[in-house]
N, C-alpha and C positions, 0 to 999 in steps of 0.2 A: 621810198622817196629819198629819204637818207642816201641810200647809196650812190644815187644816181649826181646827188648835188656834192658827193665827196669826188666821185669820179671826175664831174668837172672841172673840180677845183685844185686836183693833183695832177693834171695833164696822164692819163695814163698810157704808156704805149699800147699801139698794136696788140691782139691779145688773139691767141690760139688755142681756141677749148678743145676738147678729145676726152671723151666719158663712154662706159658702158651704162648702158641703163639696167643693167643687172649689178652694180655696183651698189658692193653694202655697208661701204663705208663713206660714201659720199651719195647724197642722195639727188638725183639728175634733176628735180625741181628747184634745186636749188644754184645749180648750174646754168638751167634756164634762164632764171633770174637773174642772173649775174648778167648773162649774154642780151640780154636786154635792157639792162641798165646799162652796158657798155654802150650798145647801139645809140640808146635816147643820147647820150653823153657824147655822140658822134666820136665816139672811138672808135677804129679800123676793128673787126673782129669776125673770126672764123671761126664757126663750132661743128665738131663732127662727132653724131652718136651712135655708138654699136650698142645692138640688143643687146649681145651677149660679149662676156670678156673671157678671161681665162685663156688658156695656150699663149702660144706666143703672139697673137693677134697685135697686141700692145709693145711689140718690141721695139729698141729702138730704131734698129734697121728700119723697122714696118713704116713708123714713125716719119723719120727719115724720108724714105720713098715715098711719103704721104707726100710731106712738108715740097719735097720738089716738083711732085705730078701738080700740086696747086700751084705751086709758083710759075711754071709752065702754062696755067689754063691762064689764072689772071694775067700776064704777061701777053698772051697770044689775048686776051680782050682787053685788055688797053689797048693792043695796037689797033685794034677794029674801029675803036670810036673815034 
């Protein structure tokens, strides 16, 4: 609950999650949680999780190409409503 009422209170931007859930240095429940307390906090927020990480799956290009295929879908549903 802490988090949630700090998030309000510092206007957070926008926020873009990207986790493997085979990740062993950050544990994905914990990411969860974040993305949830951003939500209650009506902060804009995107989370996208891979089972598995390793290779270049995470690159920045990858990234990159993610970040515009979303901004393309959300863009094409804003125009709809």
């Amino acid at each position: 609950m802490r988090l949630f009422r700090l998030l309000k209170r510092v206007r957070c931007p926008a926020t873009f999650l990207l986790q493997n859930e085979d990740d062993s240095s950050d544990n994905v429940k914990d990411s969860l949680v974040y993305y949830i307390a951003l939500k209650n906090a009506g902060v804009p927020v995107e989370m996208h999780l891979y089972a598995q990480g390793g290779g270049d799956r995470l690159s920045l290009d990858n990234l990159q190409s993610l970040c515009r295929a979303c901004h393309l879908i959300k863009t094409a549903e804003d125009h709809r409503k």
